[in-house]
LOKEZA-454641 format. One record per residue (C-alpha): chain; x, y, z; residue number from 1. Coordinates in pm, whole numbers, plus 50000, padded with zeros to 5 digits. Example, Ala and Ser with C-alpha at 12.3 -4.5 7.8 and 13.67 -1.06 7.14 Angstrom:
% residues 2
{"A" {51230 49550 50780} 1}
{"A" {51367 49894 50714} 2}
//
This chain:
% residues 193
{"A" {38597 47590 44586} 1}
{"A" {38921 47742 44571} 2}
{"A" {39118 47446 44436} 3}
{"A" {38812 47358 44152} 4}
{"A" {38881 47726 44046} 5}
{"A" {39287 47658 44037} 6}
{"A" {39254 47359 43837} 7}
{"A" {38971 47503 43624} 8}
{"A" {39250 47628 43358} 9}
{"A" {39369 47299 43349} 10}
{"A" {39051 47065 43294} 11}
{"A" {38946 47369 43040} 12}
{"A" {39258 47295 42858} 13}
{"A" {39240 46899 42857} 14}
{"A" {38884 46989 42737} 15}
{"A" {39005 47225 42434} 16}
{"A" {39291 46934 42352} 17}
{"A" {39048 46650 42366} 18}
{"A" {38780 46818 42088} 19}
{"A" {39107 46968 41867} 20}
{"A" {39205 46602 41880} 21}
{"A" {38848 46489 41802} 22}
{"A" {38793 46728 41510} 23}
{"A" {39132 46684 41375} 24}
{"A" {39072 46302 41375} 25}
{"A" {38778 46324 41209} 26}
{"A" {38907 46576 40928} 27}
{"A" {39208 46336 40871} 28}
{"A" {39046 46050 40803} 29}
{"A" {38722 46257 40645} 30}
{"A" {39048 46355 40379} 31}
{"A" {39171 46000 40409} 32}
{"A" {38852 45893 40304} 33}
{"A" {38816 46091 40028} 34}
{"A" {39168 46052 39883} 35}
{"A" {39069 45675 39868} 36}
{"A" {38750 45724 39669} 37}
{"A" {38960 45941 39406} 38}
{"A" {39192 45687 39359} 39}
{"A" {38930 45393 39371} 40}
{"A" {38723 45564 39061} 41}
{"A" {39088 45645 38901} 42}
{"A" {39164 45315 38856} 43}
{"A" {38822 45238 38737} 44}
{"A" {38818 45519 38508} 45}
{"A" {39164 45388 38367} 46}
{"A" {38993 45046 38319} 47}
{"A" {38709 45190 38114} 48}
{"A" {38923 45400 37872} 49}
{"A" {39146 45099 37822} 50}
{"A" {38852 44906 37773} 51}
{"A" {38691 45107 37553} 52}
{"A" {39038 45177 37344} 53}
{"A" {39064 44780 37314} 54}
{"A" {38746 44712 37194} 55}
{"A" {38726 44999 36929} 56}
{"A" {39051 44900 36842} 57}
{"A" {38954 44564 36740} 58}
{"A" {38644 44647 36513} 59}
{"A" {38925 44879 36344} 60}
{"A" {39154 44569 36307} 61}
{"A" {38848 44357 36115} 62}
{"A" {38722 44632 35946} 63}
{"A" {39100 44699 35773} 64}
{"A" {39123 44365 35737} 65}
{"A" {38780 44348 35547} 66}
{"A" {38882 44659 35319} 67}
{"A" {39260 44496 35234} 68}
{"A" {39184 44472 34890} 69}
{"A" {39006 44835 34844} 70}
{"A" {39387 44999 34955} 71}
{"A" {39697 44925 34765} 72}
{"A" {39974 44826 34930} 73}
{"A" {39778 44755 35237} 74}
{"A" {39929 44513 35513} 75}
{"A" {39628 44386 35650} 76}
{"A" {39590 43993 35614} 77}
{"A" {39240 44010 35402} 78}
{"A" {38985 43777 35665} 79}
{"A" {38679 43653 35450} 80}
{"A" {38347 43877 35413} 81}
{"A" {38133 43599 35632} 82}
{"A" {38402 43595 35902} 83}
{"A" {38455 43968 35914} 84}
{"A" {38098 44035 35951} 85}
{"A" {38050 43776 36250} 86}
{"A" {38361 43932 36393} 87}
{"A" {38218 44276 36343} 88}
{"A" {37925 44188 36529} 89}
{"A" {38105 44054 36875} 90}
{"A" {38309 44338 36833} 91}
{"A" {38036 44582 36784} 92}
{"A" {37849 44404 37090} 93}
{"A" {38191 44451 37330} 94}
{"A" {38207 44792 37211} 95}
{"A" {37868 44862 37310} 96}
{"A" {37901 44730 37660} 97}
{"A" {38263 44891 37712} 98}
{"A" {38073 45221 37598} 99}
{"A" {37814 45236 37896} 100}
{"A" {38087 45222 38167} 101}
{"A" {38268 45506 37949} 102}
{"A" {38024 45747 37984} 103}
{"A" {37931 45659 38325} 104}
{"A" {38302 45738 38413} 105}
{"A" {38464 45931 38189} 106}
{"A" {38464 46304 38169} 107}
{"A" {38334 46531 37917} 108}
{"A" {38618 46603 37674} 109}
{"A" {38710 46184 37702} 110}
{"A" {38363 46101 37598} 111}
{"A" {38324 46377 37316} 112}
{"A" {38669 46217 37152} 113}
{"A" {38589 45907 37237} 114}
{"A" {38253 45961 37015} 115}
{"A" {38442 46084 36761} 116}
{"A" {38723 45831 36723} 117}
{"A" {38344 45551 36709} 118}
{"A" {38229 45756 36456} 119}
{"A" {38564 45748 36242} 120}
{"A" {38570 45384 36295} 121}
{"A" {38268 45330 36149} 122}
{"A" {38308 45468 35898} 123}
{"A" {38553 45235 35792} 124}
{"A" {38324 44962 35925} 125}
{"A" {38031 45078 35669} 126}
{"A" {38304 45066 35405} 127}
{"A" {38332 44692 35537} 128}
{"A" {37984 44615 35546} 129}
{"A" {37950 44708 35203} 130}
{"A" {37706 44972 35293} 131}
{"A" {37944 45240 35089} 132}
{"A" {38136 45251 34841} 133}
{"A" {38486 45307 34871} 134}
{"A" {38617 45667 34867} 135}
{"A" {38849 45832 34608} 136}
{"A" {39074 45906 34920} 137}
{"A" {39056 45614 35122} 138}
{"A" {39384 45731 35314} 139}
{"A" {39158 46062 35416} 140}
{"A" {38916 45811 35617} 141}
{"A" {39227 45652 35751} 142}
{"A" {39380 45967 35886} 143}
{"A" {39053 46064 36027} 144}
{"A" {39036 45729 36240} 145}
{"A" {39419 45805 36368} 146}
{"A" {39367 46159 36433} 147}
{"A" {39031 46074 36608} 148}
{"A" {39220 45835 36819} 149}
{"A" {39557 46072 36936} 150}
{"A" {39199 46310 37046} 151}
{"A" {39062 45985 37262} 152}
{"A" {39415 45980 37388} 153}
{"A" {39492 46298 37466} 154}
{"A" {39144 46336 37690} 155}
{"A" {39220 46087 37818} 156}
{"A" {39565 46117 37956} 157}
{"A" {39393 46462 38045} 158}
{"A" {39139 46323 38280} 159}
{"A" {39375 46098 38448} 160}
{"A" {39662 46314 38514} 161}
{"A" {39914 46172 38309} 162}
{"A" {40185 46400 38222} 163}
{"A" {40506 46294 38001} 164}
{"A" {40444 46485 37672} 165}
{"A" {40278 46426 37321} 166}
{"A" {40202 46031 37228} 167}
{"A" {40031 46135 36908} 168}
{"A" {40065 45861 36573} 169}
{"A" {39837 46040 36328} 170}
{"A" {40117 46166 36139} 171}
{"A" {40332 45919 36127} 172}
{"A" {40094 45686 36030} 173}
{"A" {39965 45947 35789} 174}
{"A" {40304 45915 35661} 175}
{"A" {40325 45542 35627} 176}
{"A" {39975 45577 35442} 177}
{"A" {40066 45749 35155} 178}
{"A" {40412 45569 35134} 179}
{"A" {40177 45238 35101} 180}
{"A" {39935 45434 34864} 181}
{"A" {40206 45524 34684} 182}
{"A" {40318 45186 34642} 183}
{"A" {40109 44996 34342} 184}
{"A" {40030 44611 34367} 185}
{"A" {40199 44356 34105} 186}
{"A" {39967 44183 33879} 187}
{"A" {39935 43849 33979} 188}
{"A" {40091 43735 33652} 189}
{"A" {40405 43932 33757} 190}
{"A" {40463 43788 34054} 191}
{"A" {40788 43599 34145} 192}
{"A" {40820 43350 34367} 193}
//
């Protein structure tokens, strides 16, 4: 009895070290775990707001391209009415899809701008579509869609982390707009060539 109660410090302490060792395990790769996840739904979170930039991005690029000849000095290669409107339509379809995985990954603030920079756009698209007529101020609706965008952007560099300053283009392309505007087309009988 007397050597069980000289080694009973002992086995008490290779008790203690085997449960730290147990519970420290298990918090480590509990943390492990859980680091892993973040960066799992990171990366798919990155996906969708690329995603979702591409495809509203597109339906911007027909729908300028549709509205060439309602801005002067525009730089958009004019694309028929027929073959806008079919190209609207996949676009609109991609857009729709790309949309769902936003807002079941982005966060808040992404998905308010990222409403907002849809709405812009389709604005432009309606123009397209012929459903309005065009605006007195069809650089306003322009600078609308860019600032809507550097919003999308900026929520969404937010929610992912990234760091590295401003990456805004509303204003310079606000600028290039009115140089174009500013710029009048030559009458076809003028033309050199």
């Amino acid at each position: 009895m007397g050597t069980l109660l000289t080694q009973l410090p002992a086995l008490l302490g290779v008790l203690v070290g085997t449960l730290g060792t147990i519970l420290a395990t298990s918090l480590a790769d509990r943390a492990r775990w859980r680091r892993s996840q973040g960066v799992r739904w990171d990366e798919r979170r990155l996906d969708a707001y690329v995603e979702y930039a591409h495809a509203i991005k597109e339906s911007h690029a027909v729908a300028l391209r549709m509205t060439a000849d309602h801005r002067p000095g525009s730089r958009s290669h004019p694309i028929a009415r027929e073959d806008g409107l079919a190209r609207l339509a996949e676009t609109d379809a991609r857009r729709t899809i790309v949309w769902e995985n936003l807002l079941l990954l982005g966060d808040e603030p992404t998905v308010v701008a990222a409403a907002g920079w849809r709405d812009a756009v389709w604005q432009v698209e309606r123009l397209a579509r012929g459903f309005v007529d065009p605006p007195e101020e069809i650089a306003g609706m322009l600078t609308r869609v860019n600032e809507a965008r550097d919003d999308y952007y900026r929520a969404a560099r937010r929610s992912l982390g990234v760091h590295g300053g401003s990456v805004e283009q509303s204003a310079s392309l606000r600028q290039a707009l009115l140089d174009r505007s500013s710029v009048r087309p030559v009458p076809a009988e003028q033309r050199t060539v």
